[in-house]
C-alpha positions in Angstrom: 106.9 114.6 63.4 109.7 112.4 64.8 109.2 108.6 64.1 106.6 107.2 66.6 108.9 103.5 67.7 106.5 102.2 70.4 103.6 102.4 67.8 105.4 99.9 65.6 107.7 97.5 68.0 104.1 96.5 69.7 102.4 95.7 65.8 101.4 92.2 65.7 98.7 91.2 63.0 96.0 88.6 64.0 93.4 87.2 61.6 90.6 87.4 64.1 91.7 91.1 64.6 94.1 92.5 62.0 95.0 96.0 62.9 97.3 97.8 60.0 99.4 100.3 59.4 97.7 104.2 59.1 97.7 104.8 55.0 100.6 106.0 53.7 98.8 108.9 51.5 96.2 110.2 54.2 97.4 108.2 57.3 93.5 107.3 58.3 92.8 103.7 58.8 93.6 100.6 56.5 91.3 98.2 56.5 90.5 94.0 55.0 88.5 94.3 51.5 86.3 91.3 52.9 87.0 88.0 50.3 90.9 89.0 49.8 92.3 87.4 52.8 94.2 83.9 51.0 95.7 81.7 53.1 97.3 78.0 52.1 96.7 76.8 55.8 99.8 76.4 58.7 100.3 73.8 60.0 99.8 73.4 63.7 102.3 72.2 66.3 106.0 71.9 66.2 108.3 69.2 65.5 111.8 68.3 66.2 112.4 67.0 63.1 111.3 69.0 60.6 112.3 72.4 60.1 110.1 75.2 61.2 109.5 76.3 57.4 107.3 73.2 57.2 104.8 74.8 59.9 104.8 78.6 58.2 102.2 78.9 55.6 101.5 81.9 53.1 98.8 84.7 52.7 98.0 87.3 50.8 95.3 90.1 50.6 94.1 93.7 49.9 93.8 96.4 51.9 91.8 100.0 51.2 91.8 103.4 52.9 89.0 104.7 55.0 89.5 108.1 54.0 91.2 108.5 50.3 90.2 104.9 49.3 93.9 103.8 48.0 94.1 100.0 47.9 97.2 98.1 49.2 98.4 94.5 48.4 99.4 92.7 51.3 101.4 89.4 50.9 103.8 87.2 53.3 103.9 84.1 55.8 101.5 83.0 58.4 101.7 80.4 61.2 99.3 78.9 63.9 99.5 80.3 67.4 97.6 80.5 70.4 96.4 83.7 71.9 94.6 85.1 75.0 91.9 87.1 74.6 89.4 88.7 76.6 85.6 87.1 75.9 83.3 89.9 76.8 80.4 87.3 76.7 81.8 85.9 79.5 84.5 88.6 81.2 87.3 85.8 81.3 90.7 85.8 79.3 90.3 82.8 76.8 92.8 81.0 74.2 91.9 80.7 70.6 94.0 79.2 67.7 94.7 82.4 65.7 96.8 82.9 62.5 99.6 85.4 62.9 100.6 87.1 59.9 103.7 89.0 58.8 104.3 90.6 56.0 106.9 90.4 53.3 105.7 92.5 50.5 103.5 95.8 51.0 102.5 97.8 47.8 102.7 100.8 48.7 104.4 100.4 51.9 103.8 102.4 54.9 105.1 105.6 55.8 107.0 105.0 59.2 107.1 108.9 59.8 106.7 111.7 57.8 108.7 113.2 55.4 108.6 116.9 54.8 107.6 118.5 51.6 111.2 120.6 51.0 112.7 117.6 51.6 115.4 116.9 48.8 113.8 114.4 46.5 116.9 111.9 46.2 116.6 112.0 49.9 113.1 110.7 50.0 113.5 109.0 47.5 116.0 106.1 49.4 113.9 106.8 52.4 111.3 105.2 50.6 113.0 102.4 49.7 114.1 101.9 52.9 110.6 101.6 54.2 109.9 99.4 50.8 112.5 97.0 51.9 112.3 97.0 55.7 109.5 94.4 55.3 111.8 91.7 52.9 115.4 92.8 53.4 116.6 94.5 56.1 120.3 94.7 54.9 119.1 96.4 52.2 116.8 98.8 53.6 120.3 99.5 56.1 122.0 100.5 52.6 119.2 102.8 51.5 119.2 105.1 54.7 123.1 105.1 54.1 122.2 106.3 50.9 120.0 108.9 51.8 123.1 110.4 54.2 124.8 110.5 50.9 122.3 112.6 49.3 121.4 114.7 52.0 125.0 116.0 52.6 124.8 116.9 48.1 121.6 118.9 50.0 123.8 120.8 52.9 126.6 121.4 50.0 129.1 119.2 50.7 131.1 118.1 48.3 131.9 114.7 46.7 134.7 115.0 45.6 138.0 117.1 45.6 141.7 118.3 43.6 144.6 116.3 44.8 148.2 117.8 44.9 148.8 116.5 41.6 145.6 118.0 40.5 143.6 114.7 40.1 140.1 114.9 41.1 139.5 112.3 44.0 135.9 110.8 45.7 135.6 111.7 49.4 134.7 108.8 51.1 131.8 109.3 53.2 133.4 109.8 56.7 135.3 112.6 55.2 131.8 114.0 54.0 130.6 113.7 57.5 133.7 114.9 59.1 133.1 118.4 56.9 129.4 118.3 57.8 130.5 117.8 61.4 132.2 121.6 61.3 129.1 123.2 60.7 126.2 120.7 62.9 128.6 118.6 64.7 125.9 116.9 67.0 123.7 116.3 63.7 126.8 114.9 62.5 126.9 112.2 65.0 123.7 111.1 64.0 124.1 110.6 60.3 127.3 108.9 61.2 125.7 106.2 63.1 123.6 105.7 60.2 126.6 105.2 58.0 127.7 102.3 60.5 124.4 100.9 60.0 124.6 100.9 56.1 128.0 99.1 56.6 127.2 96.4 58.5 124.0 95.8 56.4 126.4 96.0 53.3 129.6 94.0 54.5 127.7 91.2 56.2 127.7 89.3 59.2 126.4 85.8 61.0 123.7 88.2 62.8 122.1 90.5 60.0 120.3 93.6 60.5 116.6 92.9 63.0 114.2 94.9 62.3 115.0 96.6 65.7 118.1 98.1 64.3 116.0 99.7 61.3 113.6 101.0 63.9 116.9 102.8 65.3 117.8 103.7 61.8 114.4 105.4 61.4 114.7 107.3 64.7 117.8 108.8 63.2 116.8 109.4 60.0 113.5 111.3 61.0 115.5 113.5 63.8 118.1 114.9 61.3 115.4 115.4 58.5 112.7 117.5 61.0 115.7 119.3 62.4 116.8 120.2 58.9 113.8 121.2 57.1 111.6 122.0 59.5 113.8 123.4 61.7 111.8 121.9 64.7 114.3 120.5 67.6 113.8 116.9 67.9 116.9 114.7 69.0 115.3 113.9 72.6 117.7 110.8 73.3 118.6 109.7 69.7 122.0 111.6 70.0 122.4 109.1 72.8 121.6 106.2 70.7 123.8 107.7 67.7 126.6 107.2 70.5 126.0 103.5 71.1 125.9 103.1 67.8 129.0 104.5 66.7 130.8 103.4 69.8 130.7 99.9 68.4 130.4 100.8 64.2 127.3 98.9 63.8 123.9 98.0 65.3 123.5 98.8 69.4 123.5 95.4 70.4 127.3 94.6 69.5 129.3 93.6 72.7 132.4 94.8 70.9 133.3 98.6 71.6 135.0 101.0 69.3 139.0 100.8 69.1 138.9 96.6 70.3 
């Protein structure tokens, strides 16, 4: 199953009505252990000069699974904000003060797609920690899905390495890893490429880092090549288009700048 982006680029958490993640174990429904909800209080409004730090607060709670009972710590910032909601009392669209949350830490953290079960375990491995991360460091959690290319080309038998004409042994750098791979599955190729661009820009730097958005494409990448692999299901739909925008400008698909400028 490819990686569901709509379910997750809509997720906002509310304190009057916190809808989570599906459990990573059983994917049935997480849900507030009632008392473990800590807040230290936002403050409300917004002003000029202060920075907006002084209006976040901080929460933390525990979550459990309906269905296999696994408990989840929760733990990030919160802030005040006003939201419409429908009253069924009286049939109108009202605004309450509500507390938006959003999460920093998540032990375990959610699944964002599946991963199959002959998947090679280094492989899921930096997935994981990708998914681990995506919630405190995106740059990071860019890095780990680079990672996993690494790993998953060791998988499809490419090597790491090879005999120079002086017959020193050499590491392949990972565009020539891809650029073998690319022989054999070159539209596959494409994809894992565009997560290597990812992975760099995450790793080199920049005044914009990598949104959460970008991750979300990195995710749609990662779960098309891995279902296509080892499940042998056909799944790239539009992501070899998105690989393309991607690689067109070596980094996330929002750049202005093109590839070759």
């Amino acid at each position: 199953m490819a990686f569901d982006r709509k379910a997750w680029e809509v997720r906002v958490i509310y304190k009057s009505d916190p809808r989570w993640w599906p459990c990573s174990k059983c994917r049935e429904e997480l849900v507030l252990v009632d008392g473990t909800l800590h807040e230290d209080g936002a403050k409300a409004g917004y002003n000029l000069y202060y920075p907006a730090e002084d209006f976040q607060g901080r929460f933390a709670c525990l979550l459990s699974c309906k269905g296999c009972g696994l408990f989840v710590s929760v733990a990030g910032r919160s802030w005040r904000t006003v939201r419409e909601t429908y009253d069924s009392q009286t049939g109108e669209d009202v605004f309450r003060d509500d507390l938006e949350l959003t999460p920093h830490h998540v032990d375990p953290p959610p699944a964002f797609f599946p991963i199959p079960f002959n998947c090679p375990t280094e492989v899921v491995r930096e997935v994981g920690r990708a998914f681990a991360l995506f919630w405190c460091d995106t740059q990071a959690a860019a890095n780990a899905l680079r990672t996993a290319v690494e790993f998953l080309l060791d998988d499809r038998d490419v090597p790491r390495e090879r005999e120079t004409a002086e017959g020193r042994t050499t590491y392949l750098r990972l565009a020539e890893r891809l650029a073998q791979f690319k022989q054999a599955e070159p539209e596959l190729g494409e994809i894992l490429e565009a997560l290597k661009w990812l992975g760099n820009y995450g790793s080199h730097g920049s005044k914009v880092p990598i949104q959460k958005r970008d991750l979300f494409d990195g995710f749609e990448c990662t779960s098309t090549v891995i279902d296509e692999l080892y499940t042998h299901r056909p799944a790239r739909g539009s992501v070899s288009k998105l690989a393309k925008k991607i690689n067109d400008r070596r980094g996330p698909a929002w750049l202005q700048w093109k590839k070759g400028t």
